[in-house]
LODOZA-359387 format. One record per residue (C-alpha): y, z, x. Coordinates in steps of 0.1 Angstrom, whole numbers, plus 5000, padded with zeros to 4 digits. Layout:
YZX
...
END
This chain:
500050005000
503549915018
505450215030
508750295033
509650405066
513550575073
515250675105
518250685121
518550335136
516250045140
516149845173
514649475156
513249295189
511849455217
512849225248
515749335275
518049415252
516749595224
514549815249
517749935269
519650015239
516350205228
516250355260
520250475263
520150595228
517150795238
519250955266
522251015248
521251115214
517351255224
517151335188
517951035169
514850895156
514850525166
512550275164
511849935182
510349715169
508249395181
506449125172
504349075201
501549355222
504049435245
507649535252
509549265271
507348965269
506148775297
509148785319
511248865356
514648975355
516248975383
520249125397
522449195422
523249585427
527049465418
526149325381
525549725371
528449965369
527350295392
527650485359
525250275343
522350215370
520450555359
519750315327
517850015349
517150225379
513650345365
512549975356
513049825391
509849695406
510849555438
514749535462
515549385489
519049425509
519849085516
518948715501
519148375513
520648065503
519347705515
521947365508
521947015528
525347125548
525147475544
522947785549
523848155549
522048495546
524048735523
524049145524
523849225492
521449455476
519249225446
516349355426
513449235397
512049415370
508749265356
508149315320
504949495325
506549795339
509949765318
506649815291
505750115305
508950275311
510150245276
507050355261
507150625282
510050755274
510150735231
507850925211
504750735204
505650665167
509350515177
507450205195
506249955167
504449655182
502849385167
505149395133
506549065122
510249105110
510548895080
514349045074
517349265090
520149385072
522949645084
520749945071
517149785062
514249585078
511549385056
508249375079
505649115068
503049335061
504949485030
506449795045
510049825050
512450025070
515150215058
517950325090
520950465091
521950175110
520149775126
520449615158
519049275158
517949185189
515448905181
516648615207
519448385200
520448235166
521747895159
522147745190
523747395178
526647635170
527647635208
528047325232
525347405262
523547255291
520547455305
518547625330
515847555326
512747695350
508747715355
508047995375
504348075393
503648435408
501748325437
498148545452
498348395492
494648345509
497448485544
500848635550
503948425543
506748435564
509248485540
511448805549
513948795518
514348615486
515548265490
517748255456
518747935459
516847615481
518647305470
517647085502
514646965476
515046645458
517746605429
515846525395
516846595363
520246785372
521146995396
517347135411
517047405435
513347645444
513748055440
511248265458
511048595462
508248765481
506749045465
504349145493
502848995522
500348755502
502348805466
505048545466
506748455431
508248095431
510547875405
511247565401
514647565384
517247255370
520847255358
519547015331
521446815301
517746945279
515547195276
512747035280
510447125308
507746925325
505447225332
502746965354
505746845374
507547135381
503747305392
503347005417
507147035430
506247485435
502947355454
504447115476
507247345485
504547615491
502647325514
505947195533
506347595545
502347645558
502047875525
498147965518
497747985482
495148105468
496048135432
498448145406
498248515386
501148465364
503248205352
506748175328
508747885317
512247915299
515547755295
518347935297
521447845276
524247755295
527647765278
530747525281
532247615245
531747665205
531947875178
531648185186
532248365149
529748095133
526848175160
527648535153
526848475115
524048245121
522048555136
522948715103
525948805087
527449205091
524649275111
525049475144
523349235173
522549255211
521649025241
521648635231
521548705196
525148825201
525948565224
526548825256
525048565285
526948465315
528048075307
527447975340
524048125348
522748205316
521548545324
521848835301
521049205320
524149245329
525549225297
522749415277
523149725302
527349735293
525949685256
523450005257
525850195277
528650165248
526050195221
524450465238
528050645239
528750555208
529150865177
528850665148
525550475145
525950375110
525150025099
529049915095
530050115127
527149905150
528249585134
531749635143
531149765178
529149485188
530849225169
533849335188
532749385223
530949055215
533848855205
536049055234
533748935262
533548575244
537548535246
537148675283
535248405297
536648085289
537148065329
533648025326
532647805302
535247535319
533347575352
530247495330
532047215321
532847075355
529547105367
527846945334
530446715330
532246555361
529946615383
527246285385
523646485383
522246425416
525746565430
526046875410
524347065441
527947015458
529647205436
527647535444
526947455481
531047475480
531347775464
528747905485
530847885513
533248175497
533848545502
530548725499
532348985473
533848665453
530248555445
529248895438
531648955414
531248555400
527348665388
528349015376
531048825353
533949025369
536048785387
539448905396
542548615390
542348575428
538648515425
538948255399
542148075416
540448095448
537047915433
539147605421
541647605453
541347275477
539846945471
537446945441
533746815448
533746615417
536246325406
539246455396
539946255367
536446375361
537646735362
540246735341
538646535315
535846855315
538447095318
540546925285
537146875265
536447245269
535447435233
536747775220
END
């Protein structure tokens, strides 16, 4: 018989961003009864997030801190005219653990996996088995609503985590390799070496589509692997994704797309950097405010994150034009210019570029000097840009 089930707030989704807001209201209000709620076994999916130290405010690392799995103090960074090693400290959470460490810290009964949301509403959720949840307050954080709502290009990536039959040689994560060939956008390998025969590699594009070629991109990881004298032995997980990457639209008619006066978090509220697509930075500065927050009612959380939402939006137009330029002036086998240039800047300029905190001299000093794109080019992008 369907059941009725009331607490204080419901968390609908359980990927990044739903399972940090869990996690911060869980620290801040330890008696709010909150549950998260998840279609799938597991909290998090199948995924690897990965940051720089600088994307987290000190106040707020106690919130990732316990979900890291590995760090390294220093990455590397591969072009055709350029290479550079950069001291800065960059870490990956796998989803596996992020499972553990949210289940490990809510009460057993606040974790609901494997119930299909049929329904959110500022104070309700309709599950497809029958039962419904009555909350003092929602937070949808299903994955992104109507996407045709925004004008996007994409990142789009397979990624392989790698068991090696010997030791690589590999003594920090190479973030970006963009002396591979140019298809299909701007291309560029990631690899970041676990242990000395764990290796984790991605094949990643700066595409016009989403659409990946998983057999393609798999023969591009193991010919990159071959090229370096890489042993592998075999592949013990594997991800594909494509991650929006924004150059305008509406922002007000994607809000309502993911449903109308409802609180939302992570791409669902459109809180993703425009230039790289990621979203942890954003969904930790979301759970921090929620988590901080008094009023949890279903009218409060809509308005909080409908604001910050809409705040950040308006903030990073900057952004979305440089999306532009690279989507749009720059011919795709040449967009690797554009980032082997900026490459070349301040170490704390591309710090603060990932963490979307760029400072007025930051952004002035990114577009300073002789563009590496047409000009007419880059001033058509820059004039086409969208709210």
């Amino acid at each position: 018989m369907p059941a009725i089930i009331h607490c204080d707030v419901a968390i609908v989704g359980g990927g990044l961003a739903g399972g940090l807001i869990a996690l911060a209201l869980r620290r801040k209000h330890p008696t709010l009864d909150v549950r998260l709620i998840e279609g799938g076994r597991t909290l998090g999916g199948n995924h690897l997030w990965s940051f720089f130290a600088s994307d987290v405010a000190p106040a707020d690392r106690w919130l990732v801190a316990p979900l890291i799995s590995y760090g390294w103090t220093s990455y590397d960074v591969h072009f055709p005219a350029h290479a550079r090693t950069l001291k800065s400290a960059y870490y990956s959470i796998e989803s596996e653990r992020f499972d553990q460490v949210v289940r490990a810290a809510m009460p057993d009964h606040a974790v609901m996996t494997r119930r299909k949301v049929l329904g959110a509403s500022a104070r309700a959720v309709v599950l497809a088995d029958g039962d419904r949840i009555e909350a003092g307050g929602v937070i949808d954080c299903r994955g992104p609503g109507d996407l045709s709502k925004l004008d996007l290009g994409w990142q789009k990536f397979l990624g392989r985590e790698l068991a090696l039959a010997e030791p690589h040689a590999l003594k920090r994560p190479v973030v970006m390799d963009a002396t591979v060939a140019q298809i299909d956008g701007y291309r560029f390998m990631y690899a970041l070496p676990f242990a000395a025969t764990r290796l984790f590699l991605e094949d990643t594009y700066y595409s016009d589509a989403p659409e990946i070629d998983v057999a393609a991109s798999a023969k591009r990881i193991d010919a990159w692997a071959s090229a370096r004298n890489i042993a592998v032995e075999g592949v013990t997980r594997e991800e594909a994704g494509a991650l929006p990457i924004a150059m305008g639209g509406d922002f007000e008619e994607y809000w309502k797309s993911g449903g109308n006066r409802v609180a939302k978090g992570g791409m669902r509220a459109g809180l993703f950097h425009p230039v790289t697509g990621y979203s942890l930075p954003d969904a930790v500065r979301l759970a921090a405010l929620i988590g901080n927050s008094r009023d949890l009612s279903g009218v409060a959380l809509h308005a909080l994150t409908h604001g910050h939402a809409r705040k950040t939006w308006r903030q990073r137009g900057y952004y979305r034009m440089l999306s532009a330029m690279l989507f749009r002036a720059a011919d795709p086998g040449e967009r690797y210019r554009i980032l082997e240039r900026f490459y070349r800047l301040d170490a704390g300029l591309i710090a603060r570029f990932y963490g979307g905190q760029s400072s007025l001299f930051d952004r002035a000093r990114v577009l300073a000097g002789k563009p590496p794109v047409p000009i007419k080019r880059a001033l058509g992008a820059i004039r086409g840009t969208a709210r």
